[in-house]
KOLDRENLUM-933132 format. One record per residue (C-alpha): residue in one letter; z, y, x. Coordinates in pm, 1 decimal, decimal comma. Example, Ala and Ser with C-alpha at 12.3 -4.5 7.8 and 13.67 -1.06 7.14 Angstrom:
2
{residuo: A zz: 780,0 yy: -450,0 xx: 1230,0}
{residuo: S zz: 714,0 yy: -106,0 xx: 1367,0}
end
This chain:
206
{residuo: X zz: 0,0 yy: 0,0 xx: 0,0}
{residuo: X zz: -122,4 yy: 302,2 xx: 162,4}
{residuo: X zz: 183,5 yy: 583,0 xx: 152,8}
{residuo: X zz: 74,2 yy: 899,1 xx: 249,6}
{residuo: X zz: 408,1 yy: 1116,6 xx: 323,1}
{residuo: X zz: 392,8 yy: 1334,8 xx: 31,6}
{residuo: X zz: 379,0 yy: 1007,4 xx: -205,7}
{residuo: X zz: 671,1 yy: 876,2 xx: -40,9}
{residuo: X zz: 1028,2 yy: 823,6 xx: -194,1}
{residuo: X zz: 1228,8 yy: 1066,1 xx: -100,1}
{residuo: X zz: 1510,6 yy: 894,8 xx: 14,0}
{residuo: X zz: 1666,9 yy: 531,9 xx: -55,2}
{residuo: X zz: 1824,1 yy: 664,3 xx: -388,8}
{residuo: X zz: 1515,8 yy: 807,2 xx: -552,0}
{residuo: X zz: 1345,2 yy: 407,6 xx: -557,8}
{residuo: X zz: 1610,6 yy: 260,5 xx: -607,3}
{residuo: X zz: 1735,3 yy: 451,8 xx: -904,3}
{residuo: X zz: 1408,6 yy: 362,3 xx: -1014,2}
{residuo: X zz: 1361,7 yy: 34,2 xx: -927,4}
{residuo: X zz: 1711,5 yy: -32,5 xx: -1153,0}
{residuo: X zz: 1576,8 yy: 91,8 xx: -1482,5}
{residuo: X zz: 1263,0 yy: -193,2 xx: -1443,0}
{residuo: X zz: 1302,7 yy: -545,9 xx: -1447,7}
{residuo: X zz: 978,5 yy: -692,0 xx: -1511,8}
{residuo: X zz: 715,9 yy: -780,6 xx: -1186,1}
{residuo: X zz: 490,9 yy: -973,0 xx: -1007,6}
{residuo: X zz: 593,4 yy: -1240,9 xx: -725,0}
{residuo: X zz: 372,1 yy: -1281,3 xx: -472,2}
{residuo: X zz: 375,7 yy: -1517,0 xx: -185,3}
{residuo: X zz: 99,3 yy: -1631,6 xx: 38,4}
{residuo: X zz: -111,4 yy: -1927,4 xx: 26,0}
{residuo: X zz: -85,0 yy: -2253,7 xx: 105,8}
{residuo: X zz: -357,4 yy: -2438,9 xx: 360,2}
{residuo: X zz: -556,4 yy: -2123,0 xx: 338,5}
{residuo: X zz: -535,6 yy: -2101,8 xx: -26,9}
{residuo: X zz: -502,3 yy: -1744,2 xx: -199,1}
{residuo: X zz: -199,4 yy: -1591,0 xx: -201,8}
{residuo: X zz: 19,4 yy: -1663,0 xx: -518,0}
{residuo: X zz: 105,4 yy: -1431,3 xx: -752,5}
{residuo: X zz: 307,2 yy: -1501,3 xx: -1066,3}
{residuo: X zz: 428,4 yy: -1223,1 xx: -1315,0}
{residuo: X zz: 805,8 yy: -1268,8 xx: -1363,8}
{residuo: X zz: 1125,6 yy: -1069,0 xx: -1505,8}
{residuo: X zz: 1414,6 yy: -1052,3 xx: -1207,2}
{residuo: X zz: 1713,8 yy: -869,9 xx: -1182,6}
{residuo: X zz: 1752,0 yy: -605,5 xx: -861,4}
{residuo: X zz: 2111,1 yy: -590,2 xx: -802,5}
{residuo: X zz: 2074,5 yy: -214,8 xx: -674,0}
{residuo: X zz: 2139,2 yy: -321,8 xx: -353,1}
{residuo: X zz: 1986,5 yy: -602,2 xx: -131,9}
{residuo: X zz: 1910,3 yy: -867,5 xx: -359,9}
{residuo: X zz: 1670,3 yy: -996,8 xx: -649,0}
{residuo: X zz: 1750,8 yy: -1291,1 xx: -859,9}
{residuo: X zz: 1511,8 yy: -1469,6 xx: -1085,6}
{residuo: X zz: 1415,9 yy: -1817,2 xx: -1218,2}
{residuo: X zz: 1082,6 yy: -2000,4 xx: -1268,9}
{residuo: X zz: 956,9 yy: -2306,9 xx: -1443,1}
{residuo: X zz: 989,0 yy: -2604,7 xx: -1171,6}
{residuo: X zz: 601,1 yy: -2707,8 xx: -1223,0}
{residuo: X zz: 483,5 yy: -2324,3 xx: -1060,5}
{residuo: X zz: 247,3 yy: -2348,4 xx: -806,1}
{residuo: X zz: 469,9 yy: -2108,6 xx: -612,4}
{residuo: X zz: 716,6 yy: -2311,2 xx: -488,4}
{residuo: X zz: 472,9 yy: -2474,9 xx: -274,5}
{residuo: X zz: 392,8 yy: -2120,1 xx: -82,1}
{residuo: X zz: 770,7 yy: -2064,8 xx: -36,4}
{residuo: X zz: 864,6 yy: -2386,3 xx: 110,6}
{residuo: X zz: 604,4 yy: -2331,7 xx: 377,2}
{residuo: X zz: 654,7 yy: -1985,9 xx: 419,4}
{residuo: X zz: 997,5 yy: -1815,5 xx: 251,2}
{residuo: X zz: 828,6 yy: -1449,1 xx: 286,4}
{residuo: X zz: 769,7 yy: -1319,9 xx: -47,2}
{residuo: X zz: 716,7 yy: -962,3 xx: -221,9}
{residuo: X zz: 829,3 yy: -831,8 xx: -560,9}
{residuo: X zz: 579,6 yy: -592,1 xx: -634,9}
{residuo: X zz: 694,3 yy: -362,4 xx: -980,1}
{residuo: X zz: 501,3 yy: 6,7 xx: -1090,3}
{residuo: X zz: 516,3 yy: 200,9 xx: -1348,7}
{residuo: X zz: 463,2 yy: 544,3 xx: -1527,9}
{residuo: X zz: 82,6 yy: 564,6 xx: -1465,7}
{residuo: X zz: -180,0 yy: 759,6 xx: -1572,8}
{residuo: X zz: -540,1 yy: 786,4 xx: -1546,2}
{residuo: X zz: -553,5 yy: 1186,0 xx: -1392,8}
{residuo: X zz: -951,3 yy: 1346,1 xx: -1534,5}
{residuo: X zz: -1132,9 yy: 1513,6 xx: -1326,7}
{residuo: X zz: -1138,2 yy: 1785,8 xx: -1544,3}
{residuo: X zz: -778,8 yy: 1841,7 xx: -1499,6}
{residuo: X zz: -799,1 yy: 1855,3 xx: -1166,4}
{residuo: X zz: -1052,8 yy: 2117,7 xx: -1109,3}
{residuo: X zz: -1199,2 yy: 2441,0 xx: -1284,8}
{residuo: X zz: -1520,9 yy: 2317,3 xx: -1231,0}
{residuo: X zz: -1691,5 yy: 1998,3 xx: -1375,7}
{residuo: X zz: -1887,6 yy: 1961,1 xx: -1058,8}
{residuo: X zz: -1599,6 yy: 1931,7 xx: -799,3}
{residuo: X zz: -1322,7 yy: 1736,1 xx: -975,3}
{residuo: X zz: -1197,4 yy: 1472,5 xx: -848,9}
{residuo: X zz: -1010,4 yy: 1193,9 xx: -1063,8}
{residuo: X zz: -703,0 yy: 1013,3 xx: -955,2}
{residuo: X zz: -410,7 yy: 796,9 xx: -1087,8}
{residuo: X zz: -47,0 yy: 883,5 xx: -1067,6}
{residuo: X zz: 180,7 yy: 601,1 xx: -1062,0}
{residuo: X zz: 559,1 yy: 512,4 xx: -936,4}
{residuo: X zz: 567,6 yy: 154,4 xx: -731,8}
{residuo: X zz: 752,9 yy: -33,0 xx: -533,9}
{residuo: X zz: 711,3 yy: -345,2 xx: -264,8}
{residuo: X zz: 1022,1 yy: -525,4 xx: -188,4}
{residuo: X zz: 957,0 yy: -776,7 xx: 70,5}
{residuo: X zz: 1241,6 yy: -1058,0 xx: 60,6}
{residuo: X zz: 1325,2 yy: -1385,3 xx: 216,6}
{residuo: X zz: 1363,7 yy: -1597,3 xx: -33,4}
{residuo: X zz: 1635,9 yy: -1883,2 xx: -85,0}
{residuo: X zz: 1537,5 yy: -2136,8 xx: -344,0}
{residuo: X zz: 1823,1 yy: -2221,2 xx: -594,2}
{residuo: X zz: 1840,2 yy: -2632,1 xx: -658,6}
{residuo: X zz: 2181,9 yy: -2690,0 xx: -762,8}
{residuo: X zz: 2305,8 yy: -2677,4 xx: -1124,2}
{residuo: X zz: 2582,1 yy: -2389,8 xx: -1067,8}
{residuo: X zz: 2374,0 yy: -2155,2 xx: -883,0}
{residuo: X zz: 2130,6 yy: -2158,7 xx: -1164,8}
{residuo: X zz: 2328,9 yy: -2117,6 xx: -1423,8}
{residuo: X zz: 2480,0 yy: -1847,9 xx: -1210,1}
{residuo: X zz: 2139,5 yy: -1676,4 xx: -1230,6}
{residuo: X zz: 2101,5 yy: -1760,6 xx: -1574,9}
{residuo: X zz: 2368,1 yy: -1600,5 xx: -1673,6}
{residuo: X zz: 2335,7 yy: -1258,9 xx: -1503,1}
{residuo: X zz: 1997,9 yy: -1240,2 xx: -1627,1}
{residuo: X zz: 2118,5 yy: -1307,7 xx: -1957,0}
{residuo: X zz: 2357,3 yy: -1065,8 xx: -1964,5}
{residuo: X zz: 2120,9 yy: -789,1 xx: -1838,5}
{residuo: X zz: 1840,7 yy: -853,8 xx: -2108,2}
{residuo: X zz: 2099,1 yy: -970,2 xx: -2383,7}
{residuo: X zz: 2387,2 yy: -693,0 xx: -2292,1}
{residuo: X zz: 2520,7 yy: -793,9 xx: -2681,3}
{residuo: X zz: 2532,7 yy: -1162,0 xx: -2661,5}
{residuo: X zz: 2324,2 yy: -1411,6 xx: -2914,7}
{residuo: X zz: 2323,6 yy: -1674,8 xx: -2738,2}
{residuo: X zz: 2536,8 yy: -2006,1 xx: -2595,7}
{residuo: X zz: 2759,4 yy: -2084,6 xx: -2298,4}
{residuo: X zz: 2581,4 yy: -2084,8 xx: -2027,8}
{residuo: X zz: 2686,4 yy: -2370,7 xx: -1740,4}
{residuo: X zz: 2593,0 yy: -2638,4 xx: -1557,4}
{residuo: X zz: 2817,6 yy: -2873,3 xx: -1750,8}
{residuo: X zz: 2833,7 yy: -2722,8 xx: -2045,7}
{residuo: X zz: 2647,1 yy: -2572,8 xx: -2358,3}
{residuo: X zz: 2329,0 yy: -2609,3 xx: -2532,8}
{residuo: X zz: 2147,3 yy: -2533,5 xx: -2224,8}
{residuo: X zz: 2293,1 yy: -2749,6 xx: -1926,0}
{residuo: X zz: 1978,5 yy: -3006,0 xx: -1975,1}
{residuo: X zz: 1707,7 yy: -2777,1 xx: -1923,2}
{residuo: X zz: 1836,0 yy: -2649,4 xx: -1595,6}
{residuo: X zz: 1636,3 yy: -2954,8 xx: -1480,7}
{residuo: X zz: 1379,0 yy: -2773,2 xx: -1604,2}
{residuo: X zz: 1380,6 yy: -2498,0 xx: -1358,4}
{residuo: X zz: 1447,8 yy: -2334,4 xx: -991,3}
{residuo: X zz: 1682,8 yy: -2022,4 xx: -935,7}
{residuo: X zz: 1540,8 yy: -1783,3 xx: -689,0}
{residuo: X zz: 1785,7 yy: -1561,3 xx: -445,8}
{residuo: X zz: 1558,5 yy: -1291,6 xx: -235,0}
{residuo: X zz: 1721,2 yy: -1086,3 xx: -2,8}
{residuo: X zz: 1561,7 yy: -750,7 xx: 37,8}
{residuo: X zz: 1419,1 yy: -712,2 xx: 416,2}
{residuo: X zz: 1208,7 yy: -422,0 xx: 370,4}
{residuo: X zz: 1104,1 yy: -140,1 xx: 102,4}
{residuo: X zz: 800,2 yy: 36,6 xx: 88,7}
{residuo: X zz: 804,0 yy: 286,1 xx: -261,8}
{residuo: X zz: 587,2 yy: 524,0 xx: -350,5}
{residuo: X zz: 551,4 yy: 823,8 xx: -613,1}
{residuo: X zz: 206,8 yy: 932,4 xx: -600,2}
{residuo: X zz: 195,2 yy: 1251,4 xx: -883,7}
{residuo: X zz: 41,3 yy: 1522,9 xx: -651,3}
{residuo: X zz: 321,6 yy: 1646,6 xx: -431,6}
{residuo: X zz: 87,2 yy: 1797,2 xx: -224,8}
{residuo: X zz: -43,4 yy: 1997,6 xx: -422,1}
{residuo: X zz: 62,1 yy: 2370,5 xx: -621,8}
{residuo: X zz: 362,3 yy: 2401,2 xx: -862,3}
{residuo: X zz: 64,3 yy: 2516,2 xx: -1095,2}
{residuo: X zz: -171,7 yy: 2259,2 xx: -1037,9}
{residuo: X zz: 111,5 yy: 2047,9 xx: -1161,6}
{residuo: X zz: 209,1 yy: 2229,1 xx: -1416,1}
{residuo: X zz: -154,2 yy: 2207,6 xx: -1545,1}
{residuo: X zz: -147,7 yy: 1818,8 xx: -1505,0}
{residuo: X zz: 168,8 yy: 1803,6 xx: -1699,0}
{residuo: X zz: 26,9 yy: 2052,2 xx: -2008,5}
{residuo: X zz: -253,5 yy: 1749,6 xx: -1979,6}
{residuo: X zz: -19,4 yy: 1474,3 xx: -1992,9}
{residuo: X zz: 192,5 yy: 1581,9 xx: -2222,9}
{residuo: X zz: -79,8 yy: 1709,3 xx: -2459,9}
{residuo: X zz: -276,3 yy: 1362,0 xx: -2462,4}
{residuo: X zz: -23,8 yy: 1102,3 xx: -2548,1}
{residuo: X zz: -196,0 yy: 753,4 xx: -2381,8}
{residuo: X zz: 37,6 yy: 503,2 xx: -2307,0}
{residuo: X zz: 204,8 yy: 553,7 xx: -1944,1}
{residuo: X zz: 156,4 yy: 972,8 xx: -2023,6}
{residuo: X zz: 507,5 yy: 1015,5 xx: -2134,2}
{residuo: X zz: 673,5 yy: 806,2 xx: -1780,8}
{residuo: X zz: 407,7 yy: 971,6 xx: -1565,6}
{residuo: X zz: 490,2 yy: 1318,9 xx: -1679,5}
{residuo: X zz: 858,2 yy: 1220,4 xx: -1656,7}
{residuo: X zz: 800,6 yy: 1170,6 xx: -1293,8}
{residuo: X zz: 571,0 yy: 1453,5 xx: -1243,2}
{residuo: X zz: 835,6 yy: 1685,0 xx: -1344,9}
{residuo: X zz: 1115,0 yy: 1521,5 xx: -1186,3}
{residuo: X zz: 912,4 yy: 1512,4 xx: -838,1}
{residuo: X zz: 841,3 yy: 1883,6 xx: -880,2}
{residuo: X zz: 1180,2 yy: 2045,9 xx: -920,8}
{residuo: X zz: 1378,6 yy: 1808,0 xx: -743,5}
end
């Protein structure tokens, strides 16, 4: 992901503020005997600190990739927007279109969760982040209506090695340009307008 300095975060709490209000992604991990590199879309649960926990069905084909190689990278953005090039320029001839988006690359060693505890473990966190008001059973190894599908799956543990985050809305460029983009964004009303102006804004009177 190419981060030019004005995109970048501007410090550790800025992405990771972020980063704790998402918890939906994409896995990736690379190939095995050449293969592509897999990518699986996935919710997981950032901790706000140094570690990512998720589970996935036993049968993925990524399991494969991290046994040979434990490297992975949860990849997450959000709040984009297709930018016209009409708002970017007085003149039709010149414009130049552009997308703002927020994103961010955690790359992660992964340790690959077997045992029926340290799933449930997992299970339950998750649970509790998505289902903050209950509705559903105990969840335990031993226990429950769930403790014979943990068969059923693998927890993942992924320690956060390195960040790379990125909030590309024009930083570069004039408080008015920005303020022009905004008027845009807020007058057009796609989906991803609302988050991208959110960020705009934030970005420009931070």
């Amino acid at each position: 992901m190419l981060i030019h300095p004005w995109d970048a975060a501007r410090d550790t709490d800025e992405w990771r503020a972020w980063l704790r209000t998402r918890d939906f992604g994409q896995l990736a991990a690379n190939g095995v005997d050449g293969g592509p590199p897999v990518v699986v879309p996935t919710h997981f649960l950032f901790d706000g600190d140094q570690e990512v926990v998720l589970h996935l069905a036993r049968p993925n084909p990524i399991w494969a990739a991290l046994e040979a190689n434990p490297v992975t990278v949860v990849s997450v953005h959000d709040d984009y927007a297709y930018i016209p090039s009409t708002w970017r320029s007085d003149s039709p001839d010149d414009g130049v279109p552009t997308s703002y988006y927020a994103s961010v690359q955690l790359t992660c060693r992964a340790r690959i969760v077997d045992d029926g505890e340290g799933k449930a473990d997992i299970l339950r966190r998750q649970l509790a982040h998505h289902q903050p008001d209950g509705g559903y059973g105990e969840m335990a190894a031993d226990a429950g209506p769930y403790r014979k599908m943990l068969s059923a799956i693998r927890g993942l543990r992924l320690e956060v090695v390195d960040v790379r985050a990125k909030f590309k809305y024009d930083d570069h460029r004039p408080v008015e340009f920005r303020e022009r983009i905004r008027d845009g964004l807020a007058g057009r009303g796609l989906p991803g307008d609302e988050g991208a102006e959110a960020q705009l804004v934030r970005r420009m009177t931070r």
